[in-house]
Z-matrix of the N, CA and C atoms (Angstrom, degrees):
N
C 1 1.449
C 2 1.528 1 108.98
N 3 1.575 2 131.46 1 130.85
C 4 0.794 3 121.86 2 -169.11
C 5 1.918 4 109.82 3 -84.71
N 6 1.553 5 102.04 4 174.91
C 7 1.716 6 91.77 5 -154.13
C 8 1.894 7 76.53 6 -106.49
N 9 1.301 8 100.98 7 -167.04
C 10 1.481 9 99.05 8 -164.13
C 11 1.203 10 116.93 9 -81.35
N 12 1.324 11 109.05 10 -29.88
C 13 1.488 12 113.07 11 178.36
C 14 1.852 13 110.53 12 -53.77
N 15 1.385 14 107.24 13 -34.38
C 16 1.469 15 110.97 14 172.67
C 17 1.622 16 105.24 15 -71.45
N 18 0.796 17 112.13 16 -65.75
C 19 1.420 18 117.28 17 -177.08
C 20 1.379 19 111.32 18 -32.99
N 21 1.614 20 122.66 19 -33.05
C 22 1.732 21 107.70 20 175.11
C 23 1.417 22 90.51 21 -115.33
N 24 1.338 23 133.20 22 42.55
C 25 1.309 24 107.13 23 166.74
C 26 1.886 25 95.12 24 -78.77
N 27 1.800 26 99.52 25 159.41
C 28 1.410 27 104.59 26 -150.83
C 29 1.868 28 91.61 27 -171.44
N 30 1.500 29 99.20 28 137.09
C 31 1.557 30 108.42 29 -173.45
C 32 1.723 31 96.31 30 -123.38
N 33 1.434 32 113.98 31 135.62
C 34 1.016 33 119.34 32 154.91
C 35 1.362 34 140.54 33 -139.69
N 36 1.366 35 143.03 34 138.82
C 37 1.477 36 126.05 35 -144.46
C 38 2.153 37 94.61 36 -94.89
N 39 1.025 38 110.48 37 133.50
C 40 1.214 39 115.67 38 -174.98
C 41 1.814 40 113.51 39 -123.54
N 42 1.275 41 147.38 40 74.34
C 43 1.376 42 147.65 41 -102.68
C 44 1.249 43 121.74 42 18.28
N 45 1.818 44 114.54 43 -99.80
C 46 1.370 45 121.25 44 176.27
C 47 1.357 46 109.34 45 -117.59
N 48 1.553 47 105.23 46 40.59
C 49 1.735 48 125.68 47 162.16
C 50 1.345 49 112.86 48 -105.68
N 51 1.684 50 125.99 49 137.23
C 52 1.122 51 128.27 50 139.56
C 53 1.359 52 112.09 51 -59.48
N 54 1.451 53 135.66 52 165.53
C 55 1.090 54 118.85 53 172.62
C 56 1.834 55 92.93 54 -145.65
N 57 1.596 56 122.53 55 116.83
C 58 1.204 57 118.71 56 -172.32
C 59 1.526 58 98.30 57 -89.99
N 60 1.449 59 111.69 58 -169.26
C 61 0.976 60 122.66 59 175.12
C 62 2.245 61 114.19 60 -162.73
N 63 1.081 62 118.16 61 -173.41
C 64 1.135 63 123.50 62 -168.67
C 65 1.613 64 103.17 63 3.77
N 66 1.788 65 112.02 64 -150.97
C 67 1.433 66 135.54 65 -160.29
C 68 1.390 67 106.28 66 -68.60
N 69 1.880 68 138.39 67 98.11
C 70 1.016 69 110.33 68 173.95
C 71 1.878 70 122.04 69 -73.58
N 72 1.134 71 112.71 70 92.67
C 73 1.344 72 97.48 71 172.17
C 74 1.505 73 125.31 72 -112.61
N 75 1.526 74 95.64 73 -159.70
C 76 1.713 75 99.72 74 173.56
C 77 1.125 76 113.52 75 -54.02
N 78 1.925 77 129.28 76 -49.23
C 79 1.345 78 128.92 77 160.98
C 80 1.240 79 116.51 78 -8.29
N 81 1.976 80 104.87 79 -84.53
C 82 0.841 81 108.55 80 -127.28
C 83 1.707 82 92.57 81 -105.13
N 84 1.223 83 107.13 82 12.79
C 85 1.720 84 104.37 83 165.80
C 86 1.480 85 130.17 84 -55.22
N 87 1.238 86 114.34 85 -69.60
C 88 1.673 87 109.43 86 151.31
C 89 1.347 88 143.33 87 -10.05
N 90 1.266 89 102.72 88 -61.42
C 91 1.598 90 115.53 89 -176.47
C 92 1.625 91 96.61 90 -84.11
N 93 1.604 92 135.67 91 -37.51
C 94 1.402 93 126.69 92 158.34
C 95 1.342 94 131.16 93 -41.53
N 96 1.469 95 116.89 94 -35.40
C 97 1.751 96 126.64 95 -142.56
C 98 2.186 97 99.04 96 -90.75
N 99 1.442 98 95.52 97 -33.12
C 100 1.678 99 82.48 98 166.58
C 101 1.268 100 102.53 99 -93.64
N 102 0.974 101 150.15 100 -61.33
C 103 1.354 102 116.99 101 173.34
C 104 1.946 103 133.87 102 -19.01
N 105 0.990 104 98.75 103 -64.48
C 106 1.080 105 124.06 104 179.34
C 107 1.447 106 109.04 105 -43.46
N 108 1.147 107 116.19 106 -66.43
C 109 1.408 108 133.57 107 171.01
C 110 1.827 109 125.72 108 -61.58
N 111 1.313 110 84.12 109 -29.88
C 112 1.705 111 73.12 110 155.06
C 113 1.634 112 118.89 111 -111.28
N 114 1.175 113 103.49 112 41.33
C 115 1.826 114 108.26 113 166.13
C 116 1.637 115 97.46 114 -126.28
N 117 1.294 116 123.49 115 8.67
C 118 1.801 117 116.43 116 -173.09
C 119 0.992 118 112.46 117 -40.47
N 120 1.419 119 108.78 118 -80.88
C 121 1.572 120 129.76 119 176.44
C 122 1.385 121 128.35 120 5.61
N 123 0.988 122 112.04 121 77.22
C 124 1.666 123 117.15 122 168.75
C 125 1.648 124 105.08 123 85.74
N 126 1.653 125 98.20 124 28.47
C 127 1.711 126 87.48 125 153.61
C 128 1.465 127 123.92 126 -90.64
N 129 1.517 128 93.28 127 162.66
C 130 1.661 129 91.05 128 -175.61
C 131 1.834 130 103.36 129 -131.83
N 132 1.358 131 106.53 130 -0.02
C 133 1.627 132 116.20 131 173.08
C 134 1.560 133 124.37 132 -151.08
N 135 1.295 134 107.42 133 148.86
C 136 1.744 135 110.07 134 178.66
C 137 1.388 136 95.37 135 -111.87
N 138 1.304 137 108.06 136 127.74
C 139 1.717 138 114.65 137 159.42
C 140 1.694 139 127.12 138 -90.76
N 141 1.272 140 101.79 139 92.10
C 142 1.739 141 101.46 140 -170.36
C 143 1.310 142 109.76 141 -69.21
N 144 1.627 143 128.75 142 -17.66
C 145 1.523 144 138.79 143 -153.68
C 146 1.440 145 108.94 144 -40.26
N 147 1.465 146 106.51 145 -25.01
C 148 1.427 147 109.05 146 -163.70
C 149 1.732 148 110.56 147 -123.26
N 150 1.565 149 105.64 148 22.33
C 151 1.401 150 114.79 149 155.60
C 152 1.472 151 131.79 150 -128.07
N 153 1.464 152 111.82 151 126.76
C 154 1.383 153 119.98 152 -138.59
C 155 1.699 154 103.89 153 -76.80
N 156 1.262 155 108.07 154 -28.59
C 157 1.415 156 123.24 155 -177.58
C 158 1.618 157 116.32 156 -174.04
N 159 1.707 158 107.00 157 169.17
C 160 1.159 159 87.54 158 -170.85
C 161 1.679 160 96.32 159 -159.69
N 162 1.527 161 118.46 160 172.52
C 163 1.508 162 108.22 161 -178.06
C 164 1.774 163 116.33 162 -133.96
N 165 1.081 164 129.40 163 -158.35
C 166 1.289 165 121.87 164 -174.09
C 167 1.292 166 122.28 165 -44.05
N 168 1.493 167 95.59 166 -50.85
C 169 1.986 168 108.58 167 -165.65
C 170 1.743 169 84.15 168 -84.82
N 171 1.580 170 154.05 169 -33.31
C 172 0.964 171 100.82 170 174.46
C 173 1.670 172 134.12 171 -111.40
N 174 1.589 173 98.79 172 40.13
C 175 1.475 174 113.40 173 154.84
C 176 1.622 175 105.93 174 -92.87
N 177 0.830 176 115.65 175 -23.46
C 178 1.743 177 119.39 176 -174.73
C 179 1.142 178 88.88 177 -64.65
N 180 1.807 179 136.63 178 -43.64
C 181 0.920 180 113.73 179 -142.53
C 182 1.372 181 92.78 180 -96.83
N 183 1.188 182 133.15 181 -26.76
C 184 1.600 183 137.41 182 170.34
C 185 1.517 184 89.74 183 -48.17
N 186 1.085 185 137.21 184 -69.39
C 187 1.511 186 131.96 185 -136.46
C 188 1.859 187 101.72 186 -68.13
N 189 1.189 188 98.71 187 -29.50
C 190 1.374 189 105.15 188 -165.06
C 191 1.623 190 104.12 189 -82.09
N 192 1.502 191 115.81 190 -14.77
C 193 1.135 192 111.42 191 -159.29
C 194 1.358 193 78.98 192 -97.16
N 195 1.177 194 138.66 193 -54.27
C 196 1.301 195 137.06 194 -142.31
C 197 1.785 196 105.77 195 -70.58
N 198 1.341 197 103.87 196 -21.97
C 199 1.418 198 102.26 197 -166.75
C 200 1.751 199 105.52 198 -101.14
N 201 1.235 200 106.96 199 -7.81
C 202 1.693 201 110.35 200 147.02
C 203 1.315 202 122.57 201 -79.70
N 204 1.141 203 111.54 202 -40.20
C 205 1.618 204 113.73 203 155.00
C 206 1.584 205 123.66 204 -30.85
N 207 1.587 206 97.38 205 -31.75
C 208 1.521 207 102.66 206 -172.75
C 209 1.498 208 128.10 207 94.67
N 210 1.330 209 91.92 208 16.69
C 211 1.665 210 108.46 209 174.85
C 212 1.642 211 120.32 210 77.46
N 213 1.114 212 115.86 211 -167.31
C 214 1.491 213 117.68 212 -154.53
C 215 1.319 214 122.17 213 7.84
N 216 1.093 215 127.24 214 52.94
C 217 1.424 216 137.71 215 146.23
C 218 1.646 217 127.45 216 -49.48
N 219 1.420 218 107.77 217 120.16
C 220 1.661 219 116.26 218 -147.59
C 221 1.851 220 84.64 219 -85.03
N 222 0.786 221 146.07 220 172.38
C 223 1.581 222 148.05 221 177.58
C 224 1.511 223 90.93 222 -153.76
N 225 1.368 224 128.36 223 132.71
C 226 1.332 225 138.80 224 168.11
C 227 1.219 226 100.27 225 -131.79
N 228 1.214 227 121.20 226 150.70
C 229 1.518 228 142.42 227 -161.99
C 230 1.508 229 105.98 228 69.11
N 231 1.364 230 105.84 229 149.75
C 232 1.755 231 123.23 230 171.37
C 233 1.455 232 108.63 231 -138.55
N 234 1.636 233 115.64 232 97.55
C 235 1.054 234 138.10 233 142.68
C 236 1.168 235 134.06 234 -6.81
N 237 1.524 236 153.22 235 145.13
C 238 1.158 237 108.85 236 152.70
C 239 1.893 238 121.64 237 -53.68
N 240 1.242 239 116.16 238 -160.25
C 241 1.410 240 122.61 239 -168.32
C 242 0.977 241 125.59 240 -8.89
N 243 1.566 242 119.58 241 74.69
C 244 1.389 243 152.42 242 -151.35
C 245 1.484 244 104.35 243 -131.30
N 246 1.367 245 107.00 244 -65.98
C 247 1.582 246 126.28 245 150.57
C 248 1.091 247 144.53 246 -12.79
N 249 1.619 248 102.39 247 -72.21
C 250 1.233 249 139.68 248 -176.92
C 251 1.614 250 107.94 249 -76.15
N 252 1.106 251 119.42 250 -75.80
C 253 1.364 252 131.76 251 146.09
C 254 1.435 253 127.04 252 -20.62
N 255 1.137 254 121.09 253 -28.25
C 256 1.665 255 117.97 254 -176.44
C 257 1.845 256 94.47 255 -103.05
N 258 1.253 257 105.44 256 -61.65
C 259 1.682 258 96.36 257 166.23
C 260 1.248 259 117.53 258 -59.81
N 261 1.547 260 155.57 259 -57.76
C 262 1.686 261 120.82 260 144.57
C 263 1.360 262 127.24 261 25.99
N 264 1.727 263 89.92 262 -78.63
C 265 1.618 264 98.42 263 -154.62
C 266 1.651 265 95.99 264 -107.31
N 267 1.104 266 113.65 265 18.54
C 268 1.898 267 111.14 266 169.76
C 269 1.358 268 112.92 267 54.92
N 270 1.462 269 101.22 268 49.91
C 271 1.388 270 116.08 269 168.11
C 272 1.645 271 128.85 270 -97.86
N 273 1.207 272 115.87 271 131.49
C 274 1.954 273 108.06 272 -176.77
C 275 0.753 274 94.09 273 -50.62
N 276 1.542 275 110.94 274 -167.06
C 277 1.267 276 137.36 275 137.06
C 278 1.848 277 134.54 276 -63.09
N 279 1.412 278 107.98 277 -14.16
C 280 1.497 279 107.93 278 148.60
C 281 1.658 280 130.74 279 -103.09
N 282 1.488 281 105.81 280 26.20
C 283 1.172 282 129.62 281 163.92
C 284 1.466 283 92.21 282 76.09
N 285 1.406 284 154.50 283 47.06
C 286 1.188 285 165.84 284 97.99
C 287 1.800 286 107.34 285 -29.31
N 288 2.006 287 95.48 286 149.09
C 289 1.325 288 90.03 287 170.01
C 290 1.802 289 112.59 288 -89.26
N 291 1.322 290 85.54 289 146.41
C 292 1.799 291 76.28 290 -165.84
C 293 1.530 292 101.36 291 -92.57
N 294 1.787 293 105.48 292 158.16
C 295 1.262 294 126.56 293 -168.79
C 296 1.885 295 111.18 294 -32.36
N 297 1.005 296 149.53 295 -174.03
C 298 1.336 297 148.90 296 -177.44
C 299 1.815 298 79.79 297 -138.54
């Protein structure tokens, strides 16, 4: 059962900001990803400020968004396992795979 912080995790487009919200997780990936995806269009940043932490599926889901976005996507705020998770999977800092 998801705990509450999942339960309002919540995306909203704020100019040429995504704007996340609560726990991104496995939960709450699903119910994020159409949303999410139909605000792409001409973003150029994700605002994590207001997500406390987060896990595989919802950096996957950053990564995936960001690179429909069209790349260099600015990400402000660091979550917990934001970090950890982006070095893992050899990710920049605009959630791109970084050079080898």
């Amino acid at each position: 059962m998801p705990t509450s912080s999942e339960a309002t995790a919540g995306v909203t487009r704020d100019g040429d900001t995504l704007v996340f919200s609560g726990t991104l997780s496995r939960d709450a990936v699903a119910s994020l990803w159409p949303r999410a995806l139909a605000s792409i269009a001409g973003v150029r940043r994700f605002s994590l400020e207001g997500v406390p932490s987060l896990d595989s599926a919802g950096l996957a889901l950053l990564a995936e968004l960001a690179a429909r976005a069209g790349g260099g996507v600015v990400v402000a705020g660091a979550p917990r396992g934001l970090a950890v998770l982006r070095s893992a999977y050899r990710l920049d800092p605009s959630l791109a795979f970084a050079a080898a």
